[in-house]
Structure formats: structure tokens, C-alpha cells
N, C-alpha and C positions, 0 to 999 in steps of 0.2 A: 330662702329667697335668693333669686340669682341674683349676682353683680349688675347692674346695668354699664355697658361699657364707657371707660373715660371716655371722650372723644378731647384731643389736641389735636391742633392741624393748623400745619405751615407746610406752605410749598415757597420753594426758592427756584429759578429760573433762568437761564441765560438765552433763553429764547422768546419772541416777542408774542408768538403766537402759541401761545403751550398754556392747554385749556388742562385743569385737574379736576378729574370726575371723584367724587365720592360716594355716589348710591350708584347700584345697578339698573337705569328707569329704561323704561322700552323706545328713548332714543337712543341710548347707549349701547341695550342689546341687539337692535333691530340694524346698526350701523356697523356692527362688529360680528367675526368668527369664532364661535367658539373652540376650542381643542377639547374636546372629550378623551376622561379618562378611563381607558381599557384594562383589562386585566382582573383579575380574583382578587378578593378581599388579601392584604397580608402579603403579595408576593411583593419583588422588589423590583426597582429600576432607578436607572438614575437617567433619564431620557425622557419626553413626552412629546408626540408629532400628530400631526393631521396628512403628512406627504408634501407640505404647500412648506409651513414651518416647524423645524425640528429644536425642543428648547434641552438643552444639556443642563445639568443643574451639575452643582459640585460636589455633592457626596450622596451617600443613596439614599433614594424615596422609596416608601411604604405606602401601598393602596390602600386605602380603607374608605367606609361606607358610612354616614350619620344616620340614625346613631346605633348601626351593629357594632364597628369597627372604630370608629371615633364618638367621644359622648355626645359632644355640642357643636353645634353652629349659631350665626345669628338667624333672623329673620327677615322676611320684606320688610320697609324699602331699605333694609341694611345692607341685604345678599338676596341673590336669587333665588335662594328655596331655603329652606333650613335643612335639609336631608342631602346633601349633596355627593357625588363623589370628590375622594379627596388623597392628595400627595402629601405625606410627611417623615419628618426625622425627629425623632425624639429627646434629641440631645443640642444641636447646635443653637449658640443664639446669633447666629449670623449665617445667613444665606445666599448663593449667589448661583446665577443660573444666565446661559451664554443661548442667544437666538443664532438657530441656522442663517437670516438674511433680517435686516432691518424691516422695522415695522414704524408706522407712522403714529399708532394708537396701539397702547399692550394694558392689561387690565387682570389683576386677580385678587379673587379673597384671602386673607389670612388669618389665622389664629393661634396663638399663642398654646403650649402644650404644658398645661398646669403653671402655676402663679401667682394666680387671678387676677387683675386690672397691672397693667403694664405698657410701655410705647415701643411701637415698632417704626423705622423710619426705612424708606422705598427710595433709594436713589436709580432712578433710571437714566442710562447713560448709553452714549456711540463712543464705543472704543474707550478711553478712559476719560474722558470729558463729562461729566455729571452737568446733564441737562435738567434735570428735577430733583427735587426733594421734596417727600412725602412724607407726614409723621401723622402717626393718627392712634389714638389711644385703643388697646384692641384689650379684652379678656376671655380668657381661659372658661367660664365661664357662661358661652354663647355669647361674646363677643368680637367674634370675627369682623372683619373688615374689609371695602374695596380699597384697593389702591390703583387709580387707572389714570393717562393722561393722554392725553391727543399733542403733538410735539410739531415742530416746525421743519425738522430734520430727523431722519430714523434715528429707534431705539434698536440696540444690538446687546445690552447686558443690562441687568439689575442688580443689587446689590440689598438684598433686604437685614436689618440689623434689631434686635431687638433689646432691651433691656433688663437687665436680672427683677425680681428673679425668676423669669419662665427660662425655661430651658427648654428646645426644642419648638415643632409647630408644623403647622399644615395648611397646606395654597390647595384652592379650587377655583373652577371655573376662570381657565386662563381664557382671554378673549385677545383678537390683533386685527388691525386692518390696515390699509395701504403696506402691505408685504412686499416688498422688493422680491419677487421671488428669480427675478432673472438674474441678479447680481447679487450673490453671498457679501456680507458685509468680510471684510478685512479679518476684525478680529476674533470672526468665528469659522472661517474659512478651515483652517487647522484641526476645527474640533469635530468636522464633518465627521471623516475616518471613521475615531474613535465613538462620535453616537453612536454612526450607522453597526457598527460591529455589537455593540452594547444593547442593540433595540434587536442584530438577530440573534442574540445570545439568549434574552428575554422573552422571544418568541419560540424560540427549540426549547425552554424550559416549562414554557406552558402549554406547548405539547404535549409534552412527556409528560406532564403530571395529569393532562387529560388521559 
């Protein structure tokens, strides 16, 4: 019998107008972009872009596919499909991942990488200001999670954290809307360079292995 996922959930706020989504329902998707995940089962990156927003994550992601590559996901109206494509690392319990230019709305699922039932908590913030906190009980066991928020002032980094004992985990279906895209935010301004170099390094190696 699979776990059914805990669900806790606090959000915390310094902004007046800062809505937290927790299912994926068809206002949410219909109002929002998604970033699809490209690439082979198993190669690596540590970058994920649509050309509009480019998201630089801290240490490297692994592609994989539910359930070739990955065993589980949730379900409707938990996630958007149970089969998804998906980003992970198998080892960290703390994540953090830096937007090319602020977003007014940023949204992804997560899952936990063995454990089973455990809390992960989504601090989305501009620059170092933590404008939300998201905590929501996610397991190993198809129970992935949204964590999305609509904000009053752009999001430019996340900070995702989890607790033992999972070790590692995997984001799909990142979505964003109001993208500043004419104005890089401040604190990721620096990290362009280094995506852009990382995304064609990524790209010459999926050549070459075509």
C-alpha cells in the first residue's frame, strides 16, 4: 500500500497581496508558462530555460521520465499528470536554484528521493528578502507536491529545503508568469554568463552522443 502524502502547510508573507497555490487546477495552468524539460533520459544539467527565463539550479540535475527513470509521482488534482518529465539530484536535502529575470507567479512540483513521508519547505524570495514560505508534507512514495505562489513583487531565487530522512529529490513542471524579461533581476544578473556557457556545453554533448 503506498503512503498517502502528509500534507502541512504554512505559508508566511511580507507581502499583502501574495496568493499560495497548492493544486495545479486549469486557472493556474491556463494563467501560467510552462518550461518543458528537454534532453535524454539520465544526461545532466544544471540549467533549465524556455529563451524568455533561464533557471540556474546549484548543483547538477539528472533528467528522467515517470516511471522509466523516476518510480513515482503524485496524481490529479495533486500534479499535473502522474508521468511527468523530471529534474533531480539524488543526494541533497537542500536546494536552491537562481531565475534569469523576476517572475511575478513561479510554481513547481516536488518529490522527495526515498524516505517516505517527510516536509519540504519553498522559500521564494528577490535577492535575499524571503517573501514566502511554503511547507507542505510531500513522500517518496507518489507524493509529490505543488509549491506555487503569485507575489506582489518579483521572485528571482528559491530555496527549497527538506527534512531527513530523504535524501535528495526531483522538480517538474516549473511554470512563471509576469517575467520581467526586459530587466534581469540584480541577483542573477552575474549568473547569466555562466548558465549560458553550461546550456551550450549541454547542448555539444547531446550532439555528440546523437
Amino acid at each position: 500500500m503506498k503512503h498517502l502524502p502528509l500534507l502541512v502547510f504554512l505559508a508566511t508573507s511580507t507581502i499583502a497581496s501574495a496568493t499560495v497555490i497548492v493544486n495545479p487546477d486549469a486557472a493556474y495552468t491556463s494563467s501560467t508558462t510552462l518550461i518543458n524539460i528537454p534532453g535524454a533520459d539520465l544526461t545532466t544539467t544544471n540549467i533549465l530555460t524556455n529563451g524568455t527565463v533561464t533557471i540556474n539550479f546549484d548543483q547538477t540535475m539528472t533528467v528522467a521520465t515517470v516511471p522509466d527513470t523516476w518510480a513515482t509521482w503524485n496524481t490529479p488534482p495533486n500534479a499535473e499528470t502522474a508521468t511527468p518529465r523530471i529534474l533531480y539530484n539524488d543526494t541533497g536535502l537542500v536546494f536552491s536554484f537562481n531565475l534569469s529575470v523576476g517572475v511575478t507567479t513561479l510554481g513547481f512540483e516536488f518529490e522527495n528521493d526515498g524516505g517516505g513521508a517527510t516536509t519540504a519547505t519553498a522559500q521564494f524570495r528577490h535577492g535575499t528578502t524571503v517573501l514566502e514560505s511554503v511547507v507542505l508534507g510531500i513522500d517518496s512514495g507518489a507524493g509529490s507536491r505543488l509549491f506555487a505562489v503569485t507575489e506582489g513583487t518579483t521572485i528571482d531565487n528559491v530555496i527549497v529545503t527538506q527534512l531527513s530522512p530523504a535524501g535528495g529529490g526531483g522538480f517538474a513542471n516549473f511554470r512563471y508568469s509576469g517575467a520581467d524579461a526586459a530587466t534581469p533581476e540584480p541577483g542573477t544578473l552575474a549568473l547569466l554568463p555562466v548558465g549560458l556557457a553550461a546550456f551550450a556545453l549541454v547542448r555539444r554533448r547531446m550532439r555528440t552522443a546523437a
